[in-house]
mmCIF entry with sequence, helices, sheets and N, C-alpha, C, O atoms, coordinates in Angstrom:
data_MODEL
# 
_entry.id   MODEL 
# 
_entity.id                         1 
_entity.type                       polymer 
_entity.pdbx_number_of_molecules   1 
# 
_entity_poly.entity_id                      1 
_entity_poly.type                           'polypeptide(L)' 
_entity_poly.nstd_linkage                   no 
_entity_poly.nstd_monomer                   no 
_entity_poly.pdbx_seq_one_letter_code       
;(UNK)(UNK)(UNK)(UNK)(UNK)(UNK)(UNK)(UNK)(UNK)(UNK)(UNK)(UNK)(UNK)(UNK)(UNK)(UNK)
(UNK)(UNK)(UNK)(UNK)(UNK)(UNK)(UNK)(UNK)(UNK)(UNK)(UNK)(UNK)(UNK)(UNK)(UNK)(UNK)
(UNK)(UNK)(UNK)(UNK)(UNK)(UNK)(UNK)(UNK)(UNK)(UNK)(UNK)(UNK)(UNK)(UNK)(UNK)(UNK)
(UNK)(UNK)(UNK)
;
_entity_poly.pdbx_seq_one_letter_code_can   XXXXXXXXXXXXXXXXXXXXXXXXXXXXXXXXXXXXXXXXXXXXXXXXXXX 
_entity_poly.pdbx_strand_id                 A 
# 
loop_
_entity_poly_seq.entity_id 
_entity_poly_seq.num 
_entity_poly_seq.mon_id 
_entity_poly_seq.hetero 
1 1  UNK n 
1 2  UNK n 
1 3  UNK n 
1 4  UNK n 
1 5  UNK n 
1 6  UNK n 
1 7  UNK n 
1 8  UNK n 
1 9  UNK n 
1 10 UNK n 
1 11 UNK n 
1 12 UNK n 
1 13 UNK n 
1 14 UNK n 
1 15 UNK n 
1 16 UNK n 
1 17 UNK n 
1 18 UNK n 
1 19 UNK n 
1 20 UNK n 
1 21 UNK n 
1 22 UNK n 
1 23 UNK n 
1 24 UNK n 
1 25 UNK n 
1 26 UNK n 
1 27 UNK n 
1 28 UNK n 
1 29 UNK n 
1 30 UNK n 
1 31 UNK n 
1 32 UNK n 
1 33 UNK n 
1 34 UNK n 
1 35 UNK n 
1 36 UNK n 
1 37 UNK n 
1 38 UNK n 
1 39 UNK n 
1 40 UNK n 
1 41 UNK n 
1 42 UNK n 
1 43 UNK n 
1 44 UNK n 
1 45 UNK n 
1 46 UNK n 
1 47 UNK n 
1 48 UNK n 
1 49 UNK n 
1 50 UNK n 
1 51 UNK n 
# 
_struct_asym.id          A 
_struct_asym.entity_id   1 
# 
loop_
_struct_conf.conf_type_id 
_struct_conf.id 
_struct_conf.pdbx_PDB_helix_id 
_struct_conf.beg_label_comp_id 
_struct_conf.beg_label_asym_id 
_struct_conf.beg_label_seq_id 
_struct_conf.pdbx_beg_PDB_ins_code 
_struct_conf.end_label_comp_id 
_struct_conf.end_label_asym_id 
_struct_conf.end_label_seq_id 
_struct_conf.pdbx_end_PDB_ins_code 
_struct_conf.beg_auth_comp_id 
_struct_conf.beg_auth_asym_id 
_struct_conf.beg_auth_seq_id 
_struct_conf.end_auth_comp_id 
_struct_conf.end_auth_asym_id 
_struct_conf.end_auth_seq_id 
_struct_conf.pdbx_PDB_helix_class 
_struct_conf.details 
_struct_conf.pdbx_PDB_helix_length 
HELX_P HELX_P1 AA1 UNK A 13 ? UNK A 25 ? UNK A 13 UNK A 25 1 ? 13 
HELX_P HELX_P2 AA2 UNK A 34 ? UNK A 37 ? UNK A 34 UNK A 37 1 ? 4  
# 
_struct_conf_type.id          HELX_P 
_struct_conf_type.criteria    ? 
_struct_conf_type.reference   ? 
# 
loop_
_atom_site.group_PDB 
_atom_site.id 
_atom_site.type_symbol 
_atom_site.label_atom_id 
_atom_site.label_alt_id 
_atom_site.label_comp_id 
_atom_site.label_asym_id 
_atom_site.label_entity_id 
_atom_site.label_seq_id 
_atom_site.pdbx_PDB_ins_code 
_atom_site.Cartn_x 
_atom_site.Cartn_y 
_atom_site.Cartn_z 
_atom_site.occupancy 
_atom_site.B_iso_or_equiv 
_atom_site.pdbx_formal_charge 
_atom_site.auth_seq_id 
_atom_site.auth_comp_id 
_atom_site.auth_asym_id 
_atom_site.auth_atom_id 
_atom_site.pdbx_PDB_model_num 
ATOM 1   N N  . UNK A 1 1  ? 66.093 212.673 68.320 1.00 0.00 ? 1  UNK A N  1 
ATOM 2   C CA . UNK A 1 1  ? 66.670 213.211 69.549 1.00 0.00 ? 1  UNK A CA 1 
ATOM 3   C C  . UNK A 1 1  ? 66.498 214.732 69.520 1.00 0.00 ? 1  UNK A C  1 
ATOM 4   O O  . UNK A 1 1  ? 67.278 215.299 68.755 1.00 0.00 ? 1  UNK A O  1 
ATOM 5   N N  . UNK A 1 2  ? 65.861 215.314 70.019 1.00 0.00 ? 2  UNK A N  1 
ATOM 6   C CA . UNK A 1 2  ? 65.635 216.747 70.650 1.00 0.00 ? 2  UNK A CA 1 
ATOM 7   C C  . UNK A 1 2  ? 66.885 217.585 71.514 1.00 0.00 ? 2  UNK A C  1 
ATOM 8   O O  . UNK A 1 2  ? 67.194 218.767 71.369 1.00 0.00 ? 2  UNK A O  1 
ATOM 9   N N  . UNK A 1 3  ? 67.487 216.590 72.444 1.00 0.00 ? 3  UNK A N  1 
ATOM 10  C CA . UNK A 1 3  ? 68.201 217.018 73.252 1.00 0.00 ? 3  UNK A CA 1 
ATOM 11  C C  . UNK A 1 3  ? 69.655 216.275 72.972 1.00 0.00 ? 3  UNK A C  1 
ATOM 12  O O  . UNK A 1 3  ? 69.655 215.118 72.552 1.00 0.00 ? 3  UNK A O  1 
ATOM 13  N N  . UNK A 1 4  ? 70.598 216.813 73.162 1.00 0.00 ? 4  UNK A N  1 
ATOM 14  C CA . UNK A 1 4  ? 72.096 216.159 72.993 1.00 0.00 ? 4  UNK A CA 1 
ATOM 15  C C  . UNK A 1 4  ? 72.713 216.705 74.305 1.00 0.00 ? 4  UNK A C  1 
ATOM 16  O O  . UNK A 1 4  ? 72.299 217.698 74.903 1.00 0.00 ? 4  UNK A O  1 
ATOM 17  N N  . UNK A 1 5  ? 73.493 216.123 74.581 1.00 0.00 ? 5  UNK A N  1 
ATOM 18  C CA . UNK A 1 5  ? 74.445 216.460 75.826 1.00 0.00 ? 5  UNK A CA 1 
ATOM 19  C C  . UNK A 1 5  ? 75.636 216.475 74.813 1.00 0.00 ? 5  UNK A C  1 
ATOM 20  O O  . UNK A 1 5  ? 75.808 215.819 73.786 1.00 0.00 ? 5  UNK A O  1 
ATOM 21  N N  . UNK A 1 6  ? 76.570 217.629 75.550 1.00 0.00 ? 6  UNK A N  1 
ATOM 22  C CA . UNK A 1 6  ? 77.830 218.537 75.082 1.00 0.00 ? 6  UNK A CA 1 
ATOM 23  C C  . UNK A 1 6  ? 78.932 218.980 75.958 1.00 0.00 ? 6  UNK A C  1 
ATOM 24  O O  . UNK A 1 6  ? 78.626 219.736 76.880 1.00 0.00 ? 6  UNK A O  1 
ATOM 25  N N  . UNK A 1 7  ? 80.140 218.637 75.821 1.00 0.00 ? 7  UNK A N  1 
ATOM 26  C CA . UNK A 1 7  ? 81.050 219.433 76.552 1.00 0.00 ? 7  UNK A CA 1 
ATOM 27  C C  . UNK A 1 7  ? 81.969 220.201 75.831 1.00 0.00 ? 7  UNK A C  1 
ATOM 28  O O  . UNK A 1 7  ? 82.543 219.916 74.780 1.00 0.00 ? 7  UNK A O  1 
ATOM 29  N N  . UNK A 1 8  ? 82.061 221.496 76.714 1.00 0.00 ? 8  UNK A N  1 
ATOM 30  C CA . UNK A 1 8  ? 83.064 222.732 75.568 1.00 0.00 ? 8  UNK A CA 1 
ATOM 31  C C  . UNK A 1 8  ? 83.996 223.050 76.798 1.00 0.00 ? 8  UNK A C  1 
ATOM 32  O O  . UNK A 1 8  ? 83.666 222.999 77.983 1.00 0.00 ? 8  UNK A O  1 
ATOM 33  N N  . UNK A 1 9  ? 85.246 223.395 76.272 1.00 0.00 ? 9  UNK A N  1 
ATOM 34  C CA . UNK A 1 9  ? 86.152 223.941 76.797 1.00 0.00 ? 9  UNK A CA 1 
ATOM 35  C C  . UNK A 1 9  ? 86.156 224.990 76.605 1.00 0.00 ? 9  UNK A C  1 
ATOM 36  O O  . UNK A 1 9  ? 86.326 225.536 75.515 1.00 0.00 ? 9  UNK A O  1 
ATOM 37  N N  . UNK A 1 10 ? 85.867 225.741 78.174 1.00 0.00 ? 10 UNK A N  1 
ATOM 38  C CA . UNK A 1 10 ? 85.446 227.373 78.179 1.00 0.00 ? 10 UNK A CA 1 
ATOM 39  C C  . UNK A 1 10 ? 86.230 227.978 79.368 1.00 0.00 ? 10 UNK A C  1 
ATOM 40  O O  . UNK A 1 10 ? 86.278 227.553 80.522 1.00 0.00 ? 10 UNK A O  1 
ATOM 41  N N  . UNK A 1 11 ? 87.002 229.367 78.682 1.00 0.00 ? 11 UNK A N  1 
ATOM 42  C CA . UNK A 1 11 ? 87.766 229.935 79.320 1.00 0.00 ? 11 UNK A CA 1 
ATOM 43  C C  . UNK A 1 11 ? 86.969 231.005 78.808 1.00 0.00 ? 11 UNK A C  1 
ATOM 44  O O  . UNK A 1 11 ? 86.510 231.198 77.683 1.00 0.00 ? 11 UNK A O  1 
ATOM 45  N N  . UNK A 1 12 ? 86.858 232.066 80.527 1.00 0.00 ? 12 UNK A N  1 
ATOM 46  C CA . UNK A 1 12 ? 85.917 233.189 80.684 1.00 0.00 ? 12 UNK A CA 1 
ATOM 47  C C  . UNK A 1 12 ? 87.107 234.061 80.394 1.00 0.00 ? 12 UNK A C  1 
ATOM 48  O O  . UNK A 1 12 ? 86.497 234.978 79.843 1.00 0.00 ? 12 UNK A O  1 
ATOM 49  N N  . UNK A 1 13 ? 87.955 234.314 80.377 1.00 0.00 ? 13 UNK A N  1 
ATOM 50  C CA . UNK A 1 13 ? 89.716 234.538 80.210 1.00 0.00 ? 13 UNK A CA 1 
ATOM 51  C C  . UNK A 1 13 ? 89.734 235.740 78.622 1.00 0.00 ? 13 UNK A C  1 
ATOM 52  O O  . UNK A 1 13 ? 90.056 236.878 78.279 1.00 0.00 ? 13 UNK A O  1 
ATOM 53  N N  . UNK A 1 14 ? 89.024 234.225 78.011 1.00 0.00 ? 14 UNK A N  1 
ATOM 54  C CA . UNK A 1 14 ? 89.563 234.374 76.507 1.00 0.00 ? 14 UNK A CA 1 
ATOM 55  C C  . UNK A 1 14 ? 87.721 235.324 75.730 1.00 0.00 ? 14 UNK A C  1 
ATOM 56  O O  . UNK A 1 14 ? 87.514 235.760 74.598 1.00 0.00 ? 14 UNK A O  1 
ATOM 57  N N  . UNK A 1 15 ? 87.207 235.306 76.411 1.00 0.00 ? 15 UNK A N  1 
ATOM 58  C CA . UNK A 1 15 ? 86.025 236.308 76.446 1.00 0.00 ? 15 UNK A CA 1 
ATOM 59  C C  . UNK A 1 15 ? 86.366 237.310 76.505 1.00 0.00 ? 15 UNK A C  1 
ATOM 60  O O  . UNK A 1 15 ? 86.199 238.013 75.507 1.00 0.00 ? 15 UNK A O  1 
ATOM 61  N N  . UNK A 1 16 ? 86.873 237.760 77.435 1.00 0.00 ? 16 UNK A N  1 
ATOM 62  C CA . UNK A 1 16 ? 87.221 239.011 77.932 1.00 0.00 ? 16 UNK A CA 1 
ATOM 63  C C  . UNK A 1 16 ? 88.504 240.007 77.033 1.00 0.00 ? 16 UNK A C  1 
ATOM 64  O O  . UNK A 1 16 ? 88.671 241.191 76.737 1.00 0.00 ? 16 UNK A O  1 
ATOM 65  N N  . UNK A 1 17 ? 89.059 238.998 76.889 1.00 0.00 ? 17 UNK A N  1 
ATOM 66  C CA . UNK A 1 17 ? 90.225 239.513 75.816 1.00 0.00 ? 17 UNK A CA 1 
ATOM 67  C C  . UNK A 1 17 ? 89.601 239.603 74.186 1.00 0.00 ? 17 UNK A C  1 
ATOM 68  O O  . UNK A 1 17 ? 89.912 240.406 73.307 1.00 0.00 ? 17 UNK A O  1 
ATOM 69  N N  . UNK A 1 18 ? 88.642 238.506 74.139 1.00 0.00 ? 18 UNK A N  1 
ATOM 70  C CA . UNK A 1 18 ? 87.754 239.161 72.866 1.00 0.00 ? 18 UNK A CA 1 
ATOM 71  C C  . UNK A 1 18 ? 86.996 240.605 72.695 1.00 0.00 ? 18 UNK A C  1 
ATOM 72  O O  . UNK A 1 18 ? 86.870 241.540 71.905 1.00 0.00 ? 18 UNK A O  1 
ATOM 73  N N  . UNK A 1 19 ? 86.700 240.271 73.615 1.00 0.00 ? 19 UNK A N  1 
ATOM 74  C CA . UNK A 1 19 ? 85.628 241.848 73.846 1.00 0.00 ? 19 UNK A CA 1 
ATOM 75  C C  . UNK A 1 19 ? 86.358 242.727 73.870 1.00 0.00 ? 19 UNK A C  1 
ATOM 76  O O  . UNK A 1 19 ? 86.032 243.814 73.392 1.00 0.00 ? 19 UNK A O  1 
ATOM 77  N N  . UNK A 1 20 ? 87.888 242.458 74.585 1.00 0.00 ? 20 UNK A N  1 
ATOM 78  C CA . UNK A 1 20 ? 88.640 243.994 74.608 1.00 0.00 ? 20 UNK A CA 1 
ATOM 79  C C  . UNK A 1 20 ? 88.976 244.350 72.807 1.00 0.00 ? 20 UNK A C  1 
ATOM 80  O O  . UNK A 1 20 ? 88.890 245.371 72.125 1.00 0.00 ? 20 UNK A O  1 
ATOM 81  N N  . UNK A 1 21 ? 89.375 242.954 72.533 1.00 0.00 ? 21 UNK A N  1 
ATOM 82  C CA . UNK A 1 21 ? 90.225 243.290 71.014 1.00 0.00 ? 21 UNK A CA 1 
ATOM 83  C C  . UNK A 1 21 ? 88.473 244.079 69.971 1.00 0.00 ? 21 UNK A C  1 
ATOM 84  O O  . UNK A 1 21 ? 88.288 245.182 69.459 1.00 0.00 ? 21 UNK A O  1 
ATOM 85  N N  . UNK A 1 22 ? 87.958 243.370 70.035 1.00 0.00 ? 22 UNK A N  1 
ATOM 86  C CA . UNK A 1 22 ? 86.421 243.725 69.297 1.00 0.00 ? 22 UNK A CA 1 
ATOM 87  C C  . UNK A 1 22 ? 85.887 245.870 69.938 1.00 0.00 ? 22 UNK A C  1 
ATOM 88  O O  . UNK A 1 22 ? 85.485 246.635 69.062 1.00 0.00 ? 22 UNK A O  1 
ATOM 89  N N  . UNK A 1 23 ? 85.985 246.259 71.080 1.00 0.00 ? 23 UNK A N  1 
ATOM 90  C CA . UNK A 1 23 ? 86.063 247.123 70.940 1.00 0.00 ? 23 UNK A CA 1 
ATOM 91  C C  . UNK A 1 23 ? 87.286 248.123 70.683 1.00 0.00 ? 23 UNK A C  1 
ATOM 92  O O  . UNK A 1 23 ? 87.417 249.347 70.658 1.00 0.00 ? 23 UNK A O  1 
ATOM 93  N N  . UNK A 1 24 ? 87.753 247.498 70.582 1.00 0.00 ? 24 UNK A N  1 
ATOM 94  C CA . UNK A 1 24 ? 89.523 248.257 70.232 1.00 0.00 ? 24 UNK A CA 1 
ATOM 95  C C  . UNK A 1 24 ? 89.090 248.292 68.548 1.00 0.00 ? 24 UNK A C  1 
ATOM 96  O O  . UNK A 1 24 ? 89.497 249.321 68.008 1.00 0.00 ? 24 UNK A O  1 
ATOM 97  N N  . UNK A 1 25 ? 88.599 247.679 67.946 1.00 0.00 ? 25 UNK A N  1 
ATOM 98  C CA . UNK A 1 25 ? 88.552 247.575 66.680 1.00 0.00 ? 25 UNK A CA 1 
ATOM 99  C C  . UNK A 1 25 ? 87.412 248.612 66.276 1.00 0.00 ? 25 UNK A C  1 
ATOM 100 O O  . UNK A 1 25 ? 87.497 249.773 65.876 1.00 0.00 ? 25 UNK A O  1 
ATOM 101 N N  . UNK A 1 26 ? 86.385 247.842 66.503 1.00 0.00 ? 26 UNK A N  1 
ATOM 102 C CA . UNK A 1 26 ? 84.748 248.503 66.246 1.00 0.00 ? 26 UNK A CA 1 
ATOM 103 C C  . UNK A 1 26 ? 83.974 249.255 67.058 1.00 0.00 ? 26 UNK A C  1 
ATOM 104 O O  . UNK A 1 26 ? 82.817 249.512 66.724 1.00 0.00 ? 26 UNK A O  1 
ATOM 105 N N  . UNK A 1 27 ? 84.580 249.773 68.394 1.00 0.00 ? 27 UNK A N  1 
ATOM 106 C CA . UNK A 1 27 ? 83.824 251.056 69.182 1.00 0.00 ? 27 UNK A CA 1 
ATOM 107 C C  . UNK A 1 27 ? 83.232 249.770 69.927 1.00 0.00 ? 27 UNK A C  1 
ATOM 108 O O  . UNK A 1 27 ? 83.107 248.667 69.395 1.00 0.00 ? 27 UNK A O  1 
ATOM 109 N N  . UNK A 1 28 ? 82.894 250.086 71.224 1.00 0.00 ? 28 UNK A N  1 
ATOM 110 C CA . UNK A 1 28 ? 82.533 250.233 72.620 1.00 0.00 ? 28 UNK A CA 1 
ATOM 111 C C  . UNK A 1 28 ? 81.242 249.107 71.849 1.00 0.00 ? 28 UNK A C  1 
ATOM 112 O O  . UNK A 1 28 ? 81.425 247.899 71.697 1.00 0.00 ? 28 UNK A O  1 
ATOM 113 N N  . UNK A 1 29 ? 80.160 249.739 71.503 1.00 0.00 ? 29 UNK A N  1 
ATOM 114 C CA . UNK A 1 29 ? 79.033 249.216 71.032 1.00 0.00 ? 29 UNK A CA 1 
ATOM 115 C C  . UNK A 1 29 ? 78.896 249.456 69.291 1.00 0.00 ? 29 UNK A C  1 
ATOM 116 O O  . UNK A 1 29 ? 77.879 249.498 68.599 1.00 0.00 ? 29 UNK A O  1 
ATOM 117 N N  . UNK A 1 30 ? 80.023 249.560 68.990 1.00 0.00 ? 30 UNK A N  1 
ATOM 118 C CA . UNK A 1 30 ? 80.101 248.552 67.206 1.00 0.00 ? 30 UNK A CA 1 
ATOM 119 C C  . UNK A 1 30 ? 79.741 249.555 66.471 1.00 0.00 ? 30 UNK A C  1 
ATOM 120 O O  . UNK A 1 30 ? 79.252 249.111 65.432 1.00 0.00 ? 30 UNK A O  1 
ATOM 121 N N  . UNK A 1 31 ? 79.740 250.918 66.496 1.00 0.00 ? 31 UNK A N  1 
ATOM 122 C CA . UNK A 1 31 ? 79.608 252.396 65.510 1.00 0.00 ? 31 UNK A CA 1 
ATOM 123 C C  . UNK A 1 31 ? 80.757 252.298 64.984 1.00 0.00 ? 31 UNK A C  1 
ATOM 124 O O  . UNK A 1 31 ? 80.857 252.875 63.901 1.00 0.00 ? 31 UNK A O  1 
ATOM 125 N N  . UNK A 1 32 ? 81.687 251.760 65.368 1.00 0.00 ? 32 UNK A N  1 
ATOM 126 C CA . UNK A 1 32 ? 82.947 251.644 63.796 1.00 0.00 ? 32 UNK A CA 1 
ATOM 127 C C  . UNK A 1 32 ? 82.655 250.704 63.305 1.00 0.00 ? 32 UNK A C  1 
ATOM 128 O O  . UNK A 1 32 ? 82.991 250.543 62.131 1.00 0.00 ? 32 UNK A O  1 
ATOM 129 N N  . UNK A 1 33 ? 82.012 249.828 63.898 1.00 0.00 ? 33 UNK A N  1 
ATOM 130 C CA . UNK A 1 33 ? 81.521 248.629 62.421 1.00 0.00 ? 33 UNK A CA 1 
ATOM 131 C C  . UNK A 1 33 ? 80.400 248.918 61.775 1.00 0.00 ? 33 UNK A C  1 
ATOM 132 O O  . UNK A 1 33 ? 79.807 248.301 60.890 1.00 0.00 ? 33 UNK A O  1 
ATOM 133 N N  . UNK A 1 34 ? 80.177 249.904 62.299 1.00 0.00 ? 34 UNK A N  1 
ATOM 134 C CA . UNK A 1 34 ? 78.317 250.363 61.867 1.00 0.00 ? 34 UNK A CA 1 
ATOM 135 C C  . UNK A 1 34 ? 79.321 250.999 60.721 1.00 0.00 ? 34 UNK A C  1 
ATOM 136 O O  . UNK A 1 34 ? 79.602 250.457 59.652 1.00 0.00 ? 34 UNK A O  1 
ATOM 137 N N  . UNK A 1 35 ? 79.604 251.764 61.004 1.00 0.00 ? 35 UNK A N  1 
ATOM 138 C CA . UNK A 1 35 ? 80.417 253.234 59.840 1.00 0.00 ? 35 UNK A CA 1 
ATOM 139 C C  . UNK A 1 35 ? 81.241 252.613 59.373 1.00 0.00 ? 35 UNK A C  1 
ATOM 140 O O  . UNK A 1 35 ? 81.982 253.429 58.826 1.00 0.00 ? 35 UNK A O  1 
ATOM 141 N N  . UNK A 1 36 ? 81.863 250.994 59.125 1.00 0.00 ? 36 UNK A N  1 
ATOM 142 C CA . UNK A 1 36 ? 82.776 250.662 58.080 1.00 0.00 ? 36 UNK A CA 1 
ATOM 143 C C  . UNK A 1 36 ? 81.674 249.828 56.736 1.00 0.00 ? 36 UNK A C  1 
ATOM 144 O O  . UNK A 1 36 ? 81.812 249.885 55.514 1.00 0.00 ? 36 UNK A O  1 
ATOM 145 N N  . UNK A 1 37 ? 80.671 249.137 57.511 1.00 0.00 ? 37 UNK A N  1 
ATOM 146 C CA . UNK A 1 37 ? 79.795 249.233 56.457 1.00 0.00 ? 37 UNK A CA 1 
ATOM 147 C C  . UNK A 1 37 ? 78.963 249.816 55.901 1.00 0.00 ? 37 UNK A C  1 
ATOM 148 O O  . UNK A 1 37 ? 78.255 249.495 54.947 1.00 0.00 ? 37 UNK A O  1 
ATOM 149 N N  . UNK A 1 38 ? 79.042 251.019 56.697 1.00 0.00 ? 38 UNK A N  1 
ATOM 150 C CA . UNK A 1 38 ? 78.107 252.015 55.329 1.00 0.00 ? 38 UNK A CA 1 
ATOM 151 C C  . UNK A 1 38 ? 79.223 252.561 54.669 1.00 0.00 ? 38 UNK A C  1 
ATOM 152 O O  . UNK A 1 38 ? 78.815 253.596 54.142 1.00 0.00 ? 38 UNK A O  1 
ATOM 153 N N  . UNK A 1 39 ? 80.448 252.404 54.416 1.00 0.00 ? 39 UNK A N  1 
ATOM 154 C CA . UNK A 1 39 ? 81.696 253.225 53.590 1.00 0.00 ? 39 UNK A CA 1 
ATOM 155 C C  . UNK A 1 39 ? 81.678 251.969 52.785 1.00 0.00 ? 39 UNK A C  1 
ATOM 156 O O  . UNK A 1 39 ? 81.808 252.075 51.566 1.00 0.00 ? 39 UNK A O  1 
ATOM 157 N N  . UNK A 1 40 ? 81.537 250.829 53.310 1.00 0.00 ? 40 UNK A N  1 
ATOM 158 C CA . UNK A 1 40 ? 81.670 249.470 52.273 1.00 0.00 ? 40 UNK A CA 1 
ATOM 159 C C  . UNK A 1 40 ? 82.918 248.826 52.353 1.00 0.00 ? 40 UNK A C  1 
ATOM 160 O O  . UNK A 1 40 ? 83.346 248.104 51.453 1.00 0.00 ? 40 UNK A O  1 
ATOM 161 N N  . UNK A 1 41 ? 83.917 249.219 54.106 1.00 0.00 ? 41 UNK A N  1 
ATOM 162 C CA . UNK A 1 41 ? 85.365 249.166 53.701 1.00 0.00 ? 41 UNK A CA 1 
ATOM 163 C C  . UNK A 1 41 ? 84.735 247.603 54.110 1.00 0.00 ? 41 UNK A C  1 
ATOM 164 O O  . UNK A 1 41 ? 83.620 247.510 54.625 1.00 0.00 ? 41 UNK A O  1 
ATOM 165 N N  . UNK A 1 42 ? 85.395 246.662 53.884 1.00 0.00 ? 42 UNK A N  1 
ATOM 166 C CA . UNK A 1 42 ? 86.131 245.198 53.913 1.00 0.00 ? 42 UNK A CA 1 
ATOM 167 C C  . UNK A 1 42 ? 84.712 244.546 53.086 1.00 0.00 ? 42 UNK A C  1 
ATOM 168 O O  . UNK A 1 42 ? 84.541 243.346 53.302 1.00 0.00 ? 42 UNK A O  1 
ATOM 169 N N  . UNK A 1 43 ? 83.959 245.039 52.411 1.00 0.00 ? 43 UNK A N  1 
ATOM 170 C CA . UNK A 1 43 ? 83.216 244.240 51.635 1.00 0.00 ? 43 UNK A CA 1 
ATOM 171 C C  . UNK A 1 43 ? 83.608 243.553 50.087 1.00 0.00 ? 43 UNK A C  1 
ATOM 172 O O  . UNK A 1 43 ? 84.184 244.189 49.204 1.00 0.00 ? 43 UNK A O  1 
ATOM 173 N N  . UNK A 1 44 ? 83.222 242.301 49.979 1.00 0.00 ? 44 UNK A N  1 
ATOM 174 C CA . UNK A 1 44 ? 84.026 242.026 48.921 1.00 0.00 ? 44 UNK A CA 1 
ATOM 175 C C  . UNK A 1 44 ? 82.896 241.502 48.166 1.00 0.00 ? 44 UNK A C  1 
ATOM 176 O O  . UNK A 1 44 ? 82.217 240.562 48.579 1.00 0.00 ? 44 UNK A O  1 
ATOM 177 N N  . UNK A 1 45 ? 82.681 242.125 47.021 1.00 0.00 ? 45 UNK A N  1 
ATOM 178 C CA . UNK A 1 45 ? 81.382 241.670 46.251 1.00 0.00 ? 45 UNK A CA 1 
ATOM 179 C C  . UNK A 1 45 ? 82.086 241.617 44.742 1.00 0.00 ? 45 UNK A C  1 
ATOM 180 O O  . UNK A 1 45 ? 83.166 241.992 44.285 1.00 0.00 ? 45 UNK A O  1 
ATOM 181 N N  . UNK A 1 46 ? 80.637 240.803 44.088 1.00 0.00 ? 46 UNK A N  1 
ATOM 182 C CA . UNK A 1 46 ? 81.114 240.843 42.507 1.00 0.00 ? 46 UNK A CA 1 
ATOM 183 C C  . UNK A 1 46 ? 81.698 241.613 41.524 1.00 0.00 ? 46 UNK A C  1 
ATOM 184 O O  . UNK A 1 46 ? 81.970 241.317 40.360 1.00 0.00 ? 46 UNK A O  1 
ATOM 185 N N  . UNK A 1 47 ? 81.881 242.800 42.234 1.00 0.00 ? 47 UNK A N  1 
ATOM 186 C CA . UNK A 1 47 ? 81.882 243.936 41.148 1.00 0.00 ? 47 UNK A CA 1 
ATOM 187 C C  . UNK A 1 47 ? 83.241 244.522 41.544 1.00 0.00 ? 47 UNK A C  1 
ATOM 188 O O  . UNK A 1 47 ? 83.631 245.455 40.842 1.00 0.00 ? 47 UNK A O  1 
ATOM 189 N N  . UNK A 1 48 ? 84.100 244.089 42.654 1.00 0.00 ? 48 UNK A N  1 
ATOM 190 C CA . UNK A 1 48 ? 84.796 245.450 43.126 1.00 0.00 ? 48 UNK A CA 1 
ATOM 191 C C  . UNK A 1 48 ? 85.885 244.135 44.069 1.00 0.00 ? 48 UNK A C  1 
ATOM 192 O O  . UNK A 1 48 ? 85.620 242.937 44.167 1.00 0.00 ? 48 UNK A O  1 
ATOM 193 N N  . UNK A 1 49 ? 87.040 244.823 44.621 1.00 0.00 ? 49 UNK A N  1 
ATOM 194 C CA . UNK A 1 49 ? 87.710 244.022 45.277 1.00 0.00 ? 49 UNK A CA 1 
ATOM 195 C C  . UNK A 1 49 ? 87.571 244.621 46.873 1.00 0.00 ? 49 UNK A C  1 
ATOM 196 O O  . UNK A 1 49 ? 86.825 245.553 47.173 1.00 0.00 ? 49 UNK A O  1 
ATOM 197 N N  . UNK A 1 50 ? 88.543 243.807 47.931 1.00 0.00 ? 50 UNK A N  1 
ATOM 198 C CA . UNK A 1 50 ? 88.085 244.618 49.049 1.00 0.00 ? 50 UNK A CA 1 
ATOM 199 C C  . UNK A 1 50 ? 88.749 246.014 48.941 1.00 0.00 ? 50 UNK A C  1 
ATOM 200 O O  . UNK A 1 50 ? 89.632 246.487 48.226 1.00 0.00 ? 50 UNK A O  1 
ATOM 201 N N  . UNK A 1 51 ? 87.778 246.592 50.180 1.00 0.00 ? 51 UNK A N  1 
ATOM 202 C CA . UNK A 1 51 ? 87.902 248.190 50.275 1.00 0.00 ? 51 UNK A CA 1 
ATOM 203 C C  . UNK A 1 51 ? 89.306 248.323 51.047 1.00 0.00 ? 51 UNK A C  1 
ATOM 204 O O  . UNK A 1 51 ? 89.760 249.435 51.315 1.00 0.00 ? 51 UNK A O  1 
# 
């Protein structure tokens, strides 16, 4: 089967309130998320705990 048929429960609502919370967080177009990973804050790797 190539093709599947799908139904999602979609509220354009809850988009919009994402996008607000996402630039409230990470800038307009994501230069605070750009500039939290080049500081390395919330990365959690082998060596180190989060930032």
């Amino acid at each position: 089967i190539v093709a599947q048929r799908t139904e999602w429960d979609f509220d354009p609502e809850v988009g919009k309130q994402r996008r607000a919370r996402y630039e409230e967080e990470n800038g307009r177009y994501g230069e605070l998320a750009i500039a939290k990973i080049g500081m390395g804050i919330g990365y959690k790797g082998p060596w180190g705990t989060s930032a």
